[in-house]
C-alpha positions in Angstrom: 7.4 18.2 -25.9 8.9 17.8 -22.9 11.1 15.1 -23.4 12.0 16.4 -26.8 13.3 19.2 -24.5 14.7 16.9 -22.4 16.8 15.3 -25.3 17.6 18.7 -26.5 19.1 20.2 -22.9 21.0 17.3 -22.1 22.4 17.3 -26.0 23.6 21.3 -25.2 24.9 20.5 -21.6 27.6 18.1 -23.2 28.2 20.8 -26.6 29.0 22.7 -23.5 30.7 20.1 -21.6 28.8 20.7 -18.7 28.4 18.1 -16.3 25.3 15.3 -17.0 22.6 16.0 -14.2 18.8 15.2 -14.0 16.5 17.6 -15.9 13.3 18.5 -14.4 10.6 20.6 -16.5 7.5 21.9 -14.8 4.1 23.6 -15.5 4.3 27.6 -14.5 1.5 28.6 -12.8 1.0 32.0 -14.5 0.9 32.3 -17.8 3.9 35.2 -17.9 6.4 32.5 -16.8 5.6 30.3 -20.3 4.4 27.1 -20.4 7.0 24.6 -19.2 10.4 25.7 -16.8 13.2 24.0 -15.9 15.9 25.1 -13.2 18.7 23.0 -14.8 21.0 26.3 -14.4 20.9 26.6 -11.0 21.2 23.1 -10.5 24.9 23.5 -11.9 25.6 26.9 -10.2 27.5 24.9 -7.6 29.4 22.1 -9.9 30.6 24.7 -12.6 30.8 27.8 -9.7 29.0 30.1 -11.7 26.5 32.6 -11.6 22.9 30.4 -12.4 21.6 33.8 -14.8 25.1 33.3 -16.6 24.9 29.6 -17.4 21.3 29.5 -18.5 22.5 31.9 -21.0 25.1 29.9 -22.3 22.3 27.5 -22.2 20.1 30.0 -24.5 22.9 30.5 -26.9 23.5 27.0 -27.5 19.5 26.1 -27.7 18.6 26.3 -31.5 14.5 25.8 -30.8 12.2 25.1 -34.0 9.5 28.4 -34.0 7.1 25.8 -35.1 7.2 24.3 -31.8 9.1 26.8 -29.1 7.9 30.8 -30.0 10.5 31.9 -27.4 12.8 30.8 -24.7 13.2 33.6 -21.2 15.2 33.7 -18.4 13.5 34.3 -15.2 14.4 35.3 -11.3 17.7 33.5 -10.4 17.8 31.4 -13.1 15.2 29.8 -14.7 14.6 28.8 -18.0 11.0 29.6 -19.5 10.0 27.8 -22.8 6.9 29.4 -24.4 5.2 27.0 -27.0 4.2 28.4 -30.7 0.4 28.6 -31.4 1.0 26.8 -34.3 2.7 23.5 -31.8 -0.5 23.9 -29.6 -2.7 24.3 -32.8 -1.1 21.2 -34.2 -1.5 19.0 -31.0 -5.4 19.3 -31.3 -4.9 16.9 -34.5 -2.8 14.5 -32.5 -5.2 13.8 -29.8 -8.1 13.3 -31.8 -5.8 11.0 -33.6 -4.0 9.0 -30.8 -7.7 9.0 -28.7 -8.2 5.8 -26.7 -4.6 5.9 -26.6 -3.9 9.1 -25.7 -1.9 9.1 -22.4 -0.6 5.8 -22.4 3.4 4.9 -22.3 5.5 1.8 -22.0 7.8 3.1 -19.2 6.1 -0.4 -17.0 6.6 -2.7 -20.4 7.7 -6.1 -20.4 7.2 -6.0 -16.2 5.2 -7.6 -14.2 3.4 -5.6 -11.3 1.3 -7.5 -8.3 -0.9 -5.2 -6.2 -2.6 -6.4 -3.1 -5.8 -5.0 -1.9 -8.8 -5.1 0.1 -7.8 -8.5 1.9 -10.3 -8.6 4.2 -11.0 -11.7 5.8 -14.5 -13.2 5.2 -16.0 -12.4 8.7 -18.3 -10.0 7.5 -19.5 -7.4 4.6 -16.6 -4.7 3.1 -17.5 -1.3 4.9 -16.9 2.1 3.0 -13.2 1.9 5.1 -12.7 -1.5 2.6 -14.2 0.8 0.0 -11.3 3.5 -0.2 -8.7 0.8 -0.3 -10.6 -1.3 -2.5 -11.3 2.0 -5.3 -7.8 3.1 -4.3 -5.7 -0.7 -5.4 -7.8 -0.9 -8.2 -7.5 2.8 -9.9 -3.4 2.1 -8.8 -3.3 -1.0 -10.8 -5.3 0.9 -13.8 -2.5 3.4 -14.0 0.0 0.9 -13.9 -1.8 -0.8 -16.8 -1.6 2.5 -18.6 1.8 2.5 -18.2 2.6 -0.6 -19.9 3.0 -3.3 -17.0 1.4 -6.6 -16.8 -0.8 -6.3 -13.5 -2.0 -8.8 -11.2 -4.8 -8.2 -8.9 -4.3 -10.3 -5.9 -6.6 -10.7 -2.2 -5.3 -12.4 0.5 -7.3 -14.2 3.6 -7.3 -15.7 6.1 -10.1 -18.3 6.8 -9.0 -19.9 9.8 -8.2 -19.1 13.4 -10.0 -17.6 16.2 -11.7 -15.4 14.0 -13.6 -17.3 12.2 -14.3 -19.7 15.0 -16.3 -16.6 16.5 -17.8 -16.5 13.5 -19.3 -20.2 13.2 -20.7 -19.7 16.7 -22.2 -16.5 16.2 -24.6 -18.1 13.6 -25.4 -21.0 15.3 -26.6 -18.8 18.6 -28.6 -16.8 15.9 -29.6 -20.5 14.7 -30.9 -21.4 18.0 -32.8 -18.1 18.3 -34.6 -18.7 15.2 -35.5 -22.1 17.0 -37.1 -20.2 20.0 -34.0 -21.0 22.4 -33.0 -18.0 24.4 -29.4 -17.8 24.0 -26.7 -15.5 25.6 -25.1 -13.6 22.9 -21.9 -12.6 24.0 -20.7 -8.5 23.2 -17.1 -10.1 21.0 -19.6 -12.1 18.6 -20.3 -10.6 15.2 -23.9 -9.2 15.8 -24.6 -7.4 12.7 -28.0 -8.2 10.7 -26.0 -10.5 8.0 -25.0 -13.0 10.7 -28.8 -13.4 10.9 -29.5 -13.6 7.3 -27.1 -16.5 7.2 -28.9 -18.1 10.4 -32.0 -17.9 8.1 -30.9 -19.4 5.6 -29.6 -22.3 7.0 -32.8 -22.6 8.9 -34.4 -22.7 5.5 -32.3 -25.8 4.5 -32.1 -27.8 7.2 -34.9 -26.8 9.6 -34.3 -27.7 13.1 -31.9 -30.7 12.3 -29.2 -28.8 13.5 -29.8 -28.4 16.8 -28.1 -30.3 18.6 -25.0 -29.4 16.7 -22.3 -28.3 19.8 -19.4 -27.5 17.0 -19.5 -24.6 14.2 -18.0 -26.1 11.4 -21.0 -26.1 9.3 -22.0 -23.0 10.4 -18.7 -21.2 10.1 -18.4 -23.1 6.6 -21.8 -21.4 5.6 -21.2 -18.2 6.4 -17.4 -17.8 4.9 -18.7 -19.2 1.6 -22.0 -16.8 1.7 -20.0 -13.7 3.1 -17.1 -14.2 0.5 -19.7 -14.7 -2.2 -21.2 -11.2 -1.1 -17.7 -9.4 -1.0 -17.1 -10.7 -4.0 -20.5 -9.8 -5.6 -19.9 -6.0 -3.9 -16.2 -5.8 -5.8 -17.6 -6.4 -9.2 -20.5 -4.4 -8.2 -18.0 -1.4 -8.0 -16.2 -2.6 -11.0 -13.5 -4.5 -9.1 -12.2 -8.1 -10.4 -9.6 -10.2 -9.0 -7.2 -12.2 -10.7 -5.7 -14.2 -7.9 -7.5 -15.1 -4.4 -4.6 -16.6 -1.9 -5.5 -18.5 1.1 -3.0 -18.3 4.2 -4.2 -21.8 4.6 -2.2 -22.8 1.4 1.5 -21.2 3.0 0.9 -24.0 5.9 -0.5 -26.7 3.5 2.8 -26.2 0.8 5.1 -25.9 3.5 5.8 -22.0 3.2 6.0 -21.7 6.5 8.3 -24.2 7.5 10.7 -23.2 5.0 11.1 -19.4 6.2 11.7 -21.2 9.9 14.0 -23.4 8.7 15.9 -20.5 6.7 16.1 -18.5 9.4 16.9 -21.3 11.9 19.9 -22.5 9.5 21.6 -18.9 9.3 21.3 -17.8 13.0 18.4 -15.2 12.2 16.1 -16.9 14.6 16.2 -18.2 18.2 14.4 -19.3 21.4 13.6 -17.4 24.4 11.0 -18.0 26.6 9.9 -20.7 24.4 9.1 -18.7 21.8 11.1 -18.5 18.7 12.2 -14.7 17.9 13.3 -13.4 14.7 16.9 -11.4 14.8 14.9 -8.3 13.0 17.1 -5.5 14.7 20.1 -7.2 12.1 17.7 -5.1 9.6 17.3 -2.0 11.4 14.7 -2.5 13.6 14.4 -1.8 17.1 13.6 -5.1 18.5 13.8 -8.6 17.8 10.3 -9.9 16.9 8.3 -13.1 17.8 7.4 -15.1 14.8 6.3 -18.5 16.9 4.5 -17.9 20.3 5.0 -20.4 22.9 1.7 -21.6 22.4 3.2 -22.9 19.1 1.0 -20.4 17.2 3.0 -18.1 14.2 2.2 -14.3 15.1 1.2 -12.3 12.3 4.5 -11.3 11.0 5.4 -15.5 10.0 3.0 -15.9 7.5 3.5 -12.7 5.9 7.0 -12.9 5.3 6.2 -16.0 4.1 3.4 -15.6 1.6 5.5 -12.2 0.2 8.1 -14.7 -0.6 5.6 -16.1 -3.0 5.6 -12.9 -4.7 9.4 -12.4 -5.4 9.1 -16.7 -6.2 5.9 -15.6 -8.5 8.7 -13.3 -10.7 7.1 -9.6 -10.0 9.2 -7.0 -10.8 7.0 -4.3 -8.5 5.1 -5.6 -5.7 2.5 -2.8 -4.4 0.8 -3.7 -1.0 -2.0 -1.0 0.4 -2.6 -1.3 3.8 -5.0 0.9 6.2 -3.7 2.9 8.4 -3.9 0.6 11.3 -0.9 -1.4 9.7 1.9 1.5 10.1 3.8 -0.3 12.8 3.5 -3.6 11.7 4.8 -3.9 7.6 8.5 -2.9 8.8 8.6 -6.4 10.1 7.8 -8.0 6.9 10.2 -6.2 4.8 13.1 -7.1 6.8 12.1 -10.9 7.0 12.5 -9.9 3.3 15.6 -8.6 3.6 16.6 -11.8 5.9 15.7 -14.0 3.2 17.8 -12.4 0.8 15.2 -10.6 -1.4 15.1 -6.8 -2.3 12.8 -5.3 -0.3 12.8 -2.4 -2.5 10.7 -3.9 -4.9 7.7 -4.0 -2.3 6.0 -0.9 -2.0 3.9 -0.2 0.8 1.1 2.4 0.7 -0.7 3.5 3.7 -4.0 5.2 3.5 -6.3 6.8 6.3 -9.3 6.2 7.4 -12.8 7.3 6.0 -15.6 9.2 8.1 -18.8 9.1 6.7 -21.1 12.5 7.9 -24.9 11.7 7.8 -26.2 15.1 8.3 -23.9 16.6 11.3 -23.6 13.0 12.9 -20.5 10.8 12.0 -21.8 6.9 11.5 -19.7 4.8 13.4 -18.5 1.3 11.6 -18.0 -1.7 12.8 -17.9 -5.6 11.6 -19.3 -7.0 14.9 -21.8 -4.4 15.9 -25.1 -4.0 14.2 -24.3 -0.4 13.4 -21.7 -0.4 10.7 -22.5 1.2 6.4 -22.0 -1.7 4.2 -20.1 -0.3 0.7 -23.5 -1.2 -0.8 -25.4 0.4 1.3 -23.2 3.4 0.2 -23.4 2.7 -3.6 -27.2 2.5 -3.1 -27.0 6.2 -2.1 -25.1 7.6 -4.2 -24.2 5.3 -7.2 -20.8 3.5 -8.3 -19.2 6.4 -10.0 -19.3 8.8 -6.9 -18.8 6.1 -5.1 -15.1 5.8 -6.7 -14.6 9.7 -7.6 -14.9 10.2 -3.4 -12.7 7.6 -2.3 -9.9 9.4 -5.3 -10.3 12.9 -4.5 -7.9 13.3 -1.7 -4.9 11.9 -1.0 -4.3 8.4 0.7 -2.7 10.3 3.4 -4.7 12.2 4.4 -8.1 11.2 6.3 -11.3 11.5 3.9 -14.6 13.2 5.3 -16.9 11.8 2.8 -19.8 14.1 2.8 -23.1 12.4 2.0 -25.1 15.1 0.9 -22.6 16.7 -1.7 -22.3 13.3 -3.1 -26.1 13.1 -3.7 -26.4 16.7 -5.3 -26.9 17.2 -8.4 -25.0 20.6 -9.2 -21.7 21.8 -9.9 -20.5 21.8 -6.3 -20.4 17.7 -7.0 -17.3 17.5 -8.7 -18.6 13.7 -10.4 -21.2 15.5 -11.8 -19.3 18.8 -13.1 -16.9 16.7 -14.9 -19.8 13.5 -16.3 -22.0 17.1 -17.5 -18.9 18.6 -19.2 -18.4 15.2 -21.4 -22.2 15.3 -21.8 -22.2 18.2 -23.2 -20.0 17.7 -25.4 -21.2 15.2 -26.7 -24.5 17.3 -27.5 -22.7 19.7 -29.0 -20.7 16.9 -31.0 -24.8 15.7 -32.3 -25.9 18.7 -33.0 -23.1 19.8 -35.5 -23.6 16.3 -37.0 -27.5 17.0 -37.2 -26.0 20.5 -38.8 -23.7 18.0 -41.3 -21.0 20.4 -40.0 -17.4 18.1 -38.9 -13.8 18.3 -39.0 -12.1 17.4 -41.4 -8.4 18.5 -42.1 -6.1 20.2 -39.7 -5.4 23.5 -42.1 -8.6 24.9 -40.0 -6.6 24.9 -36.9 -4.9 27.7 -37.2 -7.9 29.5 -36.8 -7.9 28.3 -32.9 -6.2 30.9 -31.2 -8.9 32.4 -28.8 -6.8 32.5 -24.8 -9.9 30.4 -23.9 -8.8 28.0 -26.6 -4.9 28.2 -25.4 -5.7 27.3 -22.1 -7.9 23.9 -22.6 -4.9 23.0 -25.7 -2.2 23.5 -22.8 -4.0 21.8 -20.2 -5.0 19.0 -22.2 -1.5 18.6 -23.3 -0.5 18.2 -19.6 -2.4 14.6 -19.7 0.3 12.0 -20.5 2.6 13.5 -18.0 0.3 13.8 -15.3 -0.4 9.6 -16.3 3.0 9.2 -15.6 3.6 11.0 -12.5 0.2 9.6 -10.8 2.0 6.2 -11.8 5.4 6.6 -10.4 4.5 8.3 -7.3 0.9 6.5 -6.1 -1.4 10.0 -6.4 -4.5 9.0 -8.5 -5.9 11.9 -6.0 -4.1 14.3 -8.4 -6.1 13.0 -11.9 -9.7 14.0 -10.1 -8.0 17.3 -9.4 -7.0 17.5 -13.4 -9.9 16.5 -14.8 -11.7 19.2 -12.8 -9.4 21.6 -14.0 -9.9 20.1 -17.5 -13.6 20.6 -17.2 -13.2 24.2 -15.8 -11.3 25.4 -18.5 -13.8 23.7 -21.1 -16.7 25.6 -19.6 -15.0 28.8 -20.0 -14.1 28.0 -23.3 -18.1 27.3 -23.9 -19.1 30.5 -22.5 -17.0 32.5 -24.5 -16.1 30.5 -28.0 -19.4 29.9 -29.7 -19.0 26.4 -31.1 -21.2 26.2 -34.1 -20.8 29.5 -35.7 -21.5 30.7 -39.5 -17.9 30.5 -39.9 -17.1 26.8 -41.4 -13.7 26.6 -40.9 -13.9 27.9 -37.3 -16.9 25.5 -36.5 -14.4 22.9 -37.7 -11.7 23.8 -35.6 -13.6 24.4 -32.9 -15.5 20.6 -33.2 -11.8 19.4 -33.2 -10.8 20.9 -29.8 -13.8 19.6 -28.1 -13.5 16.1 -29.7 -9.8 16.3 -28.4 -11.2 17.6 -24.8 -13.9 14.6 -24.7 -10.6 11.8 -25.5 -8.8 13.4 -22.8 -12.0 13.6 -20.1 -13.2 10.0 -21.3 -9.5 8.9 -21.2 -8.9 10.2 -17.2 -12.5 8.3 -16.3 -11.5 4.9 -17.8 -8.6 5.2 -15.3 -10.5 6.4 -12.4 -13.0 3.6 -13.3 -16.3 6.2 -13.8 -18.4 6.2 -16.7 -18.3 9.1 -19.5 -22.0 9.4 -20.2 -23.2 11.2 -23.8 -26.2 12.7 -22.0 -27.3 13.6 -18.4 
């Protein structure tokens, strides 16, 4: 509807050769200003220097609106335009989810590109914490909505396994190694001490007794426990519903030469230079403050190097939108990257960098503090264990990225309808028992003539709000707020419960039964539809 009003307002604006500007509709929030609104008339208050009431009446006049689909059209306040839809549109529309179902909400606005979204990325130095969990829920659900939206998505981790890092790493389990042996061992406070580094210590005990001993360099051991710690993140990912398509090793931009090249680009068009034997790139040439150090004088690339670099793969690799989610800790540094972008000639404004804040998890009043080298950090399995995948994913989507997320154990274990995972799984539930029941009763819908008897308010408000889905796909798309589909379906399930409580389903009217087994079925599409996105099941009993 609303882009057939769309199409229809831009049609009148050139009948009335008004000047061609953007059309923005939205969703009253009272039911007295109509169902969609639209301040196109005082948007051209200023261009055509006219009173906004005036123009949208010229507006009116022009608009020729089908009853079927628009019952009336009112101007409100200033200005406003307020379109009222016809029971017999919202009536109708009951008929075309249950038709369109597992494809209700989907578009084509991302069709025939290609979208990359980087996630997660943590280097294999230990387990993913619930912090790796909200970025990991929030770059999968992102690249899910982007899949609804028609675009060909690639889900893409980058590591790094190399470095000092990972050095720390190798020696940490052999000193757990030697413990295991009996040797008392000084364990120094910047080694990884939590109980995994053991586990791997064990385990290579296991396998090759004390034959390692003697063993002064970490290779093995550092080999061991990246391949056993990436097995486990990988294992936790797909454990939360999580699969990668593509895993990129830094190592590969220094093995292919990568590197090289963006130094030698640079070098050869006077964008980098040496002072104080380090090699500085000419960033402030693309707004930044300061030039930044891409080679220490040690000889060792900062940070900045290899990203440029491997995002250079990614405009090579052909994506049309590049989506990289970074924790918050990352603010000050992706600036750098994007102008080595722009330095190499590429349009940054294909990357999109999203920031999200941190997570504090509350056991009882206390906060549990996380860490990847210190014994007391929550492992995202030891949070799934707790609560289970699908509130697991619900927490980490009901606020926004921006904003920091208290995840509150105990709500997430109730269950009762201050759980918002379990308010909207038992609305589908029960649904889906009402759905049995009338099958048990041989009572189903069949034609769409019955519809007309759905005109209950209850009824008009879960039609309206279900109608809103598509859109609201859209907009969690363009603008990155899969925060704002938890918030829907909540509302969703709301309005269904009221419509329970006061619009007996089964009834001994036939054709009502029937018209009323057709808005549910449409409400169950729309509910199962949002959880696919969010990545949580839709369960038929609870």
């Amino acid at each position: 509807m609303e882009a057939f009003l769309k199409q229809t307002i831009e049609t009148t604006l050139k009948d009335l050769s008004f000047p061609n500007i953007d059309i923005i509709f939205e969703t009253p929030k009272l039911d007295t200003h109509g169902d969609l609104s639209t301040n196109v008339a005082m948007q051209l208050a200023r261009p055509l220097k006219q009173n906004p009431r005036s123009i949208a009446e010229q507006i009116i006049a022009k608009l020729k609106p089908d009853p079927a689909y628009i019952s009336k059209i009112e101007i409100a306040g200033p200005g406003f335009i307020n379109f009222f839809y016809s029971n017999n549109y919202l009536q109708q529309s009951v008929e075309h989810i249950i038709k369109a179902g597992e494809q209700f909400g989907r578009n084509n606005f991302g069709k025939g590109k290609k979208a990359q979204v980087e996630f997660v990325s943590a280097n294999p130095t230990g387990p993913l914490t619930i912090g790796h969990g909200r970025q990991a829920v929030l770059g999968d659900t992102i690249a899910n909505f982007l899949e609804w939206c028609g675009f060909q998505v690639t889900r893409e981790y980058y590591f790094n396994n190399a470095g000092r890092q990972m050095r720390v790493l190798g020696e940490s389990v052999r000193l757990r190694y030697l413990e295991l042996l009996g040797e008392l061992v000084e364990f120094p406070d910047d080694h990884y001490q939590g109980e995994y580094i053991k586990d791997i210590a064990r385990q290579l005990h296991r396998k090759y007794g004390d034959s390692l001993k003697a063993e002064q360099e970490s290779d093995l051991f550092k080999s061991t426990a990246e391949q056993m710690i990436f097995q486990d993140i990988k294992n936790t990912l797909q454990r939360l519903g999580i699969v990668f398509d593509v895993f990129f090793n830094e190592k590969d931009l220094y093995e292919q030469g990568d590197i090289d090249r963006v130094i030698r680009f640079f070098k050869e068009n006077n964008l980098a230079y040496q002072k104080d034997g380090a090699l500085w790139f000419r960033s402030t040439e693309f707004g930044q403050e300061q030039d930044r150090v891409i080679v220490k004088s040690t000889g060792e690339p900062t940070y900045r190097l290899p990203d440029i670099a491997y995002h250079r793969t990614k405009y090579e690799r052909g994506f049309d939108l590049i989506i990289d989610l970074f924790g918050a800790d990352h603010i000050a540094t992706y600036p750098d990257v994007l102008a080595g972008l722009q330095a190499l000639g590429y349009d940054s404004s294909r990357t999109k960098v999203l920031i999200h804040q941190f997570v504090t998890l509350y056991e009882g009043t206390e906060k549990v503090r996380m860490s990847t080298r210190k014994a007391n950090f929550v492992t995202l399995d030891e949070l799934m264990d707790e609560v289970g995948v699908d509130v697991t994913r619900w927490f980490f989507l009901m606020r926004s990225m921006d904003s920091h997320l208290n995840f509150d154990l105990s709500l997430a274990k109730s269950q009762s309808e201050e759980n918002p995972v379990y308010y909207n799984q038992y609305a589908h539930a029960r649904i889906c028992s009402i759905l049995r029941n009338a099958a048990e009763a041989r009572i189903e819908y069949r034609n769409s003539e019955t519809l007309q008897h759905l005109h209950h308010p209850a009824e008009m408000q879960l039609i309206k709000k279900l109608l809103n889905f598509p859109n609201l796909v859209e907009r969690c798309t363009r603008d990155f707020t899969p925060h704002l589909m938890t918030q829907y379906l909540s509302e969703v399930s709301t309005l269904f419960h009221k419509f329970y409580t006061e619009c007996r389903v089964l009834t001994d009217d036939t054709d009502l039964s029937q018209a009323r087994l057709a808005l549910i079925r449409a409400t169950k599409a729309v509910l199962a539809n949002g959880f696919k996105i969010l990545g949580v099941t839709a369960p038929e009993r609870m």
